[in-house]
N, CA, C and O of each residue as an XYZ file, in Angstrom:
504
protein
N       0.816     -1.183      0.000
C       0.000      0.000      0.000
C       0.866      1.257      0.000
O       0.511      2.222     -0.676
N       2.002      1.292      0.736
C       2.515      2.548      1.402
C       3.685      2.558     -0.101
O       4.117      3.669     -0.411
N       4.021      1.656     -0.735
C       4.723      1.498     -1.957
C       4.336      2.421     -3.534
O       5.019      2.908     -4.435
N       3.045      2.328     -3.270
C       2.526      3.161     -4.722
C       2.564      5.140     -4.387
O       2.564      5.950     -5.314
N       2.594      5.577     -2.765
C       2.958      6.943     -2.559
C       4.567      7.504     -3.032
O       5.616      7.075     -2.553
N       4.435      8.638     -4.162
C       5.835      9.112     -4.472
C       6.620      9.487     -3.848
O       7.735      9.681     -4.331
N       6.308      9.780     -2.316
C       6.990     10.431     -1.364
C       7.838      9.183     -0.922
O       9.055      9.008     -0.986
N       6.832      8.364     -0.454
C       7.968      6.540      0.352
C       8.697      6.513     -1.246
O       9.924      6.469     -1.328
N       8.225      6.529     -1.929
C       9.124      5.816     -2.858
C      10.423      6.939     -2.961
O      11.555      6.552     -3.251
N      10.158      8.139     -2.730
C      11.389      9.147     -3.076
C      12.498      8.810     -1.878
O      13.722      8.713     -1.972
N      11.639      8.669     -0.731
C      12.752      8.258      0.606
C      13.400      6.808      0.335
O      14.488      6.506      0.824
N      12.723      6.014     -0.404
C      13.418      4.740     -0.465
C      14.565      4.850     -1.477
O      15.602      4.186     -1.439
N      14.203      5.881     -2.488
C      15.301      5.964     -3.288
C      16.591      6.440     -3.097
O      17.653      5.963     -3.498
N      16.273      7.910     -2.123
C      17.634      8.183     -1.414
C      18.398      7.120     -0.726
O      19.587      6.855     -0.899
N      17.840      6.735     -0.188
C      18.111      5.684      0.822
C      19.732      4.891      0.289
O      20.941      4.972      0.505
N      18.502      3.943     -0.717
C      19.734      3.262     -2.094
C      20.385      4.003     -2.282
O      21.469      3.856     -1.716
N      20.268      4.956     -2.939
C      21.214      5.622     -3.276
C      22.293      5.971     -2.455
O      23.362      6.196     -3.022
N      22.238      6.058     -1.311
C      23.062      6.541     -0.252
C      23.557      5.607     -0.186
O      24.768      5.829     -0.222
N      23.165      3.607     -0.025
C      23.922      2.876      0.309
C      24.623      2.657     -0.708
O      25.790      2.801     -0.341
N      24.594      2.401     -1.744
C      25.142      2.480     -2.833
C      26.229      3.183     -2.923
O      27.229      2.539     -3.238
N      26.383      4.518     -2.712
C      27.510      5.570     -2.334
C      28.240      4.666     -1.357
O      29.360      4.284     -1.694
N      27.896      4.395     -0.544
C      28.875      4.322      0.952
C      29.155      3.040      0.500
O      30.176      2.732      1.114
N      28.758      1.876     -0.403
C      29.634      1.168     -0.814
C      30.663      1.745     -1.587
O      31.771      1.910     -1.078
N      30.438      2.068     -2.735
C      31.838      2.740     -3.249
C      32.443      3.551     -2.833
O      33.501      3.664     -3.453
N      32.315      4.342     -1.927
C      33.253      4.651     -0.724
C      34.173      4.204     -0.514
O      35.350      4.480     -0.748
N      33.283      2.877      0.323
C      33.944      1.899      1.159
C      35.149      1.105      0.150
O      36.274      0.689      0.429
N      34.296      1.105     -1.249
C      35.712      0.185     -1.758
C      36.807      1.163     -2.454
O      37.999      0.859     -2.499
N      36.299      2.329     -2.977
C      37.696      3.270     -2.769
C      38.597      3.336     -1.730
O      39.788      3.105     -1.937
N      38.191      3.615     -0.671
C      39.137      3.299      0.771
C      40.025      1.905      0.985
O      41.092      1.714      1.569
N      39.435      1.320      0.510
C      39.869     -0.450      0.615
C      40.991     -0.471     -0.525
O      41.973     -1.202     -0.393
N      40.789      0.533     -1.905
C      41.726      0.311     -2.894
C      43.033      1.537     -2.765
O      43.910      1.639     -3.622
N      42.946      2.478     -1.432
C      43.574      3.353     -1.543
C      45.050      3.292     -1.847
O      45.744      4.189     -2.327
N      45.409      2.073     -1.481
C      47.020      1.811     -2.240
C      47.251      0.806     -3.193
O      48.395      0.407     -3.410
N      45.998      0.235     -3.946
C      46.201     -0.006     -5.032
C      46.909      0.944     -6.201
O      46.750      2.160     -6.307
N      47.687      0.142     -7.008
C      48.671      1.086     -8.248
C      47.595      1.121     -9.012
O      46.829      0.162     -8.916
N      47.302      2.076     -9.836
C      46.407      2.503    -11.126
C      45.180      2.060    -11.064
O      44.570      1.678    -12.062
N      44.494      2.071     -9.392
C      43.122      1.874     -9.271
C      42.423      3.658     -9.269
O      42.860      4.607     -8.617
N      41.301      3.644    -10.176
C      40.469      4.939     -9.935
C      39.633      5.342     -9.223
O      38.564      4.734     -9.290
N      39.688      6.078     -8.608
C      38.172      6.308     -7.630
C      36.861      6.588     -8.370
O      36.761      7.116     -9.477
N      36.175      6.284     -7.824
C      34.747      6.192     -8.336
C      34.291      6.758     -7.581
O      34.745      7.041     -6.473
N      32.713      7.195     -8.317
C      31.904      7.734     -7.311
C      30.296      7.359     -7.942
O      30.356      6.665     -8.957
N      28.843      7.728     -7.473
C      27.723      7.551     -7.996
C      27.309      8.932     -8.311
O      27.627      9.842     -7.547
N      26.606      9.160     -9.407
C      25.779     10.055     -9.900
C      25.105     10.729     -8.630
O      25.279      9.981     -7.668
N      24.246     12.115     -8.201
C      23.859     12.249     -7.224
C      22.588     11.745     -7.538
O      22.242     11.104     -8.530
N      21.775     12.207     -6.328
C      20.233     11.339     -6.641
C      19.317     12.332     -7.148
O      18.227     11.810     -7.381
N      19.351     13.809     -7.459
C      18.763     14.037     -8.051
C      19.056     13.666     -9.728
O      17.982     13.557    -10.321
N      19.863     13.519    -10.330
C      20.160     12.834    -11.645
C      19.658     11.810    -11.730
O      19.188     11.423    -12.800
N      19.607     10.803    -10.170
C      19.468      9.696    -10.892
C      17.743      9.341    -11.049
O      17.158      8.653    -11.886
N      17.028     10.422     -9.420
C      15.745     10.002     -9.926
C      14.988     10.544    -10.648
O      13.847     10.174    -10.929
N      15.697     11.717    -11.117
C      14.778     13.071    -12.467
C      14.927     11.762    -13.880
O      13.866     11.511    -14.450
N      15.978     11.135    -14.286
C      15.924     10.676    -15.266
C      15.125      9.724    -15.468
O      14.561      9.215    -14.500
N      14.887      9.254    -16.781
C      13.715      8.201    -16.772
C      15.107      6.968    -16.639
O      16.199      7.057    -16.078
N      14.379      5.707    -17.532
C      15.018      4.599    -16.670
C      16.131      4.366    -17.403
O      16.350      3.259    -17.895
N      16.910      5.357    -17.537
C      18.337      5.543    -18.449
C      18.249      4.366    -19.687
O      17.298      4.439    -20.466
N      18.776      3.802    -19.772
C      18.905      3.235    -21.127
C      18.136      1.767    -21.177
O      18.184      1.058    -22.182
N      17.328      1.347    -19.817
C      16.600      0.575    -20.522
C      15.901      0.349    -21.421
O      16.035      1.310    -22.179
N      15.262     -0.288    -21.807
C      14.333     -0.667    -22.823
C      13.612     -1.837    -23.356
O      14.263     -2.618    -24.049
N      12.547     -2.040    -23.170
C      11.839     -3.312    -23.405
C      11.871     -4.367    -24.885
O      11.468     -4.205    -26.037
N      12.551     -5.465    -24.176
C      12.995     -5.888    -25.580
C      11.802     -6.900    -25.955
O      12.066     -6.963    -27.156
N      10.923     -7.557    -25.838
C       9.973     -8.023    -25.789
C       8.526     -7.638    -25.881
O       8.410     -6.933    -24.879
N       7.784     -7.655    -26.247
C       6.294     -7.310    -26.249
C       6.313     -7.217    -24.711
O       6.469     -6.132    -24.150
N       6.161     -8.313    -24.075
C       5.318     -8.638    -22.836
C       6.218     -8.363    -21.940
O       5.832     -8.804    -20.858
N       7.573     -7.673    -21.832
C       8.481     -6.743    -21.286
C       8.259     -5.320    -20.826
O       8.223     -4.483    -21.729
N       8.108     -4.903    -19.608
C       7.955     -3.504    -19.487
C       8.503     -2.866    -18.383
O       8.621     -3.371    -17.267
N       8.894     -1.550    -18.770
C       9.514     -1.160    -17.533
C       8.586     -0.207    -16.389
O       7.923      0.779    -16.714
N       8.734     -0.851    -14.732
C       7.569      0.080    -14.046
C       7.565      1.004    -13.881
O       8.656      1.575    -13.911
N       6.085      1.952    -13.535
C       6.275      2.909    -13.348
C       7.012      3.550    -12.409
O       6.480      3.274    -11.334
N       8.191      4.440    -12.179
C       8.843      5.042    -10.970
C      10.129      4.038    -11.076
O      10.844      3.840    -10.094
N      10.316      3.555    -12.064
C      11.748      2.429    -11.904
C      12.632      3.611    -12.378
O      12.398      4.596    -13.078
N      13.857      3.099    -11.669
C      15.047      3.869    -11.677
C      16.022      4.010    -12.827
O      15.619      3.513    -13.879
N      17.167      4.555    -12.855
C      17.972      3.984    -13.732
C      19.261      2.987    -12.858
O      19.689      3.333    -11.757
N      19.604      2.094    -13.378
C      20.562      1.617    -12.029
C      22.141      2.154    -11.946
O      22.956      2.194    -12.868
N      22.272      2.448    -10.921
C      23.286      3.334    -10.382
C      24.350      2.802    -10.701
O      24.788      1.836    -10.077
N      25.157      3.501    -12.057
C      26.166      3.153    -12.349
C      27.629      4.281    -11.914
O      27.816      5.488    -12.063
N      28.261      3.422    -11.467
C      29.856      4.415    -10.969
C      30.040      5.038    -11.959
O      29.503      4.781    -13.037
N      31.045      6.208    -11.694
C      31.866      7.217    -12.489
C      33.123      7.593    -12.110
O      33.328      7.709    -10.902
N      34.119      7.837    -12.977
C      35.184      8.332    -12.275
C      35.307      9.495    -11.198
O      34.619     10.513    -11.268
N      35.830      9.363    -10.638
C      35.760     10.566     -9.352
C      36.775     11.363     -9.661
O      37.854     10.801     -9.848
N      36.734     12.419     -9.757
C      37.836     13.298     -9.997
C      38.967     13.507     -9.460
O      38.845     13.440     -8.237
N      40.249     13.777     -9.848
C      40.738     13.789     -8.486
C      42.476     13.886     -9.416
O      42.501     13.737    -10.638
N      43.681     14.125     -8.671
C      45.000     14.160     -9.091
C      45.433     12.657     -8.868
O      44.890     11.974     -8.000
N      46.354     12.208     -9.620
C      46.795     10.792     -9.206
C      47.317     10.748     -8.685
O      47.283     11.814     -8.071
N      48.458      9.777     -8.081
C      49.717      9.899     -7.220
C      50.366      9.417     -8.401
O      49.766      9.349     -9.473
N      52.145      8.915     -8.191
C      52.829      8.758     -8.451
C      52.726      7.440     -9.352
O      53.262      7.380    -10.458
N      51.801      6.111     -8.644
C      51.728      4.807     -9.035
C      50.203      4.692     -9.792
O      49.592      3.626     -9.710
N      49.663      5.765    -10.479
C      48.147      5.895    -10.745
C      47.212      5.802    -10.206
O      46.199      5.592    -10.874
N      47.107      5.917     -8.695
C      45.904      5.917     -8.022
C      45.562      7.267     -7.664
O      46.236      8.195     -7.216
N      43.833      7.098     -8.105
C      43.411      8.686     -7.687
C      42.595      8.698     -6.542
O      41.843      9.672     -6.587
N      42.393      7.832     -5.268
C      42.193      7.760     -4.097
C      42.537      8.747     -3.839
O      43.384      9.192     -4.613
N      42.144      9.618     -2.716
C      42.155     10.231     -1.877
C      41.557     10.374     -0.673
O      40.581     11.122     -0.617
N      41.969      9.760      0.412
C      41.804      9.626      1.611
C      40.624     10.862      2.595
O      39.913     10.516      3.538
N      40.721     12.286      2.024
C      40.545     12.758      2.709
C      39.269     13.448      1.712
O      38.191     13.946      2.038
N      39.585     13.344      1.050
C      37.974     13.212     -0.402
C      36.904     11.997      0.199
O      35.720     12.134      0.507
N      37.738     10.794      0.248
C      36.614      9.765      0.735
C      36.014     10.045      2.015
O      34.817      9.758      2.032
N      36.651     10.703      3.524
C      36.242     10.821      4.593
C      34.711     12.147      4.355
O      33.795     12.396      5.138
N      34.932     12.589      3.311
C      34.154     13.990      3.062
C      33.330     13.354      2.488
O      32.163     13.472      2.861
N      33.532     12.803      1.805
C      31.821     11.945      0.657
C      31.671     10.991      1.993
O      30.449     10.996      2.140
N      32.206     10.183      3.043
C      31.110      9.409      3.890
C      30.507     10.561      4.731
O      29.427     10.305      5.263
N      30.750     11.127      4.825
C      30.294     12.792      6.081
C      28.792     13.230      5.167
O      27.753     13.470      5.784
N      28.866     13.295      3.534
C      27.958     13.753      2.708
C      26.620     12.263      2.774
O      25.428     12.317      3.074
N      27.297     11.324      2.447
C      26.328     10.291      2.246
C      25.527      9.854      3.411
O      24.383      9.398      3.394
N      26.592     10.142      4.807
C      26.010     10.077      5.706
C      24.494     10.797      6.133
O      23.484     10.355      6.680
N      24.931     12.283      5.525
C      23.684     13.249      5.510
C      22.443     12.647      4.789
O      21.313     12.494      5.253
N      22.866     12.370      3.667
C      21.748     11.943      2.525
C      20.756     11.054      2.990
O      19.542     11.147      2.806
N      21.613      9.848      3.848
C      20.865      9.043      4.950
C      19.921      9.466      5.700
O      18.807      8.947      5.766
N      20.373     10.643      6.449
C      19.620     11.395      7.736
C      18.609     11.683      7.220
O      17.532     11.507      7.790
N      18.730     12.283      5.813
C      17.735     13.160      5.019
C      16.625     12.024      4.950
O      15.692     12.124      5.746
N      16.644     11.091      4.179
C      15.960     10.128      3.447
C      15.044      9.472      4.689
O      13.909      8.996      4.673
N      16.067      9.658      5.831
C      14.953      8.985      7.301
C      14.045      9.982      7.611
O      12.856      9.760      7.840
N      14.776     11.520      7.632
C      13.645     12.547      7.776
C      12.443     12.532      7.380
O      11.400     12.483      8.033
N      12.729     12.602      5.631
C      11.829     12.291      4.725
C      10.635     11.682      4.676
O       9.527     12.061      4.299
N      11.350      9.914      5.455
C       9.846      8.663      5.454
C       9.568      9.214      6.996
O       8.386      8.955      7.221
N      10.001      9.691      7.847
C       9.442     10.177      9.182
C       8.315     11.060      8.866
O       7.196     10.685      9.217
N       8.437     12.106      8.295
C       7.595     13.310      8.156
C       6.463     13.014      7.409
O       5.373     13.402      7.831
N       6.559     12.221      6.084
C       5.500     11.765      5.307
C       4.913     10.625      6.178
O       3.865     10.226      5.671
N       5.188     10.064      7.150
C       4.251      8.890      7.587
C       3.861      9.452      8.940
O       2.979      8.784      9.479
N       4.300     10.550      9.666
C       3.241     11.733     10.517
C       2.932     12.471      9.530
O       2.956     13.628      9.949
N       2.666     12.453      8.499
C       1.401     13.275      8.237
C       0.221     12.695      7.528
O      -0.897     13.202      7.438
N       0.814     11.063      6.823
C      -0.091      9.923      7.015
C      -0.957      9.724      7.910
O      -2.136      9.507      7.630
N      -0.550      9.764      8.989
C      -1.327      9.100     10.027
C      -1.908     10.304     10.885
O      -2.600     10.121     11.887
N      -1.586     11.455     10.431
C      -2.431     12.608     11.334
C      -4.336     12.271      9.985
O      -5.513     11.993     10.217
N      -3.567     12.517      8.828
C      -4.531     12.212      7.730
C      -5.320     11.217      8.609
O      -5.892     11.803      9.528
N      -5.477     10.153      8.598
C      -6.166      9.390      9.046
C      -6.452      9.289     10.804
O      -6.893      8.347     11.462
N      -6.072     10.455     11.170
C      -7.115     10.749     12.500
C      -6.032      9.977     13.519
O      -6.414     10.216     14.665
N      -4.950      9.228     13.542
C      -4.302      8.355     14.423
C      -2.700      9.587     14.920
O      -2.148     10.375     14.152
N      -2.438      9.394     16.019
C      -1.051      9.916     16.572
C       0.010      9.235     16.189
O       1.130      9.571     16.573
């Protein structure tokens, strides 16, 4: 029921999206002294949920894509200077994007908090 409102669905999307980030985070950090590994990063979430469902497309008649489906969150290079051995990690770039994604989190809980008190004021309940 609570699945077909655009609002749950907008908080669920941050959400992903956020974990999604804080995985590639997490594995930039993990590759930080890898030689000629690149940092990555995800699209933000307004890109990813303004767009329609990026390059899918129904290859089948009886194939379709749903309504409110995403595009799926594909990495990008992260910008950044290399070091010496080609890695463009940066340690103190990654501590700043988990500080950001962290927020995005907070946000996205705000989000399904506020829309489900005002659900339930709607329907007369505390």
């Amino acid at each position: 029921m609570f699945d077909k409102i655009e609002l749950f669905q907008m908080a669920q999307g941050m959400s992903t999206q956020a974990n999604a980030r804080m995985a590639v985070t997490a594995q930039n950090v993990a590759n930080a002294d890898t030689p000629g590994y690149r940092a990555q990063d995800i699209a933000s979430f307004a890109e990813t949920y303004e767009s329609p469902a990026g390059n899918m497309r129904s290859t089948r008649a009886g194939h379709s894509l749903a309504s409110g489906s995403q595009a799926p969150m594909a990495t990008v290079d992260a910008p950044g200077a290399s070091s010496p051995n080609g890695n463009t990690v940066s340690l103190e770039t990654e501590m700043m994007r988990s500080v950001e994604v962290r927020q995005q989190q907070d946000l996205a809980l705000a989000v399904y908090k506020s829309s489900l008190n005002i659900l339930r004021t709607s329907l007369g309940r505390k």
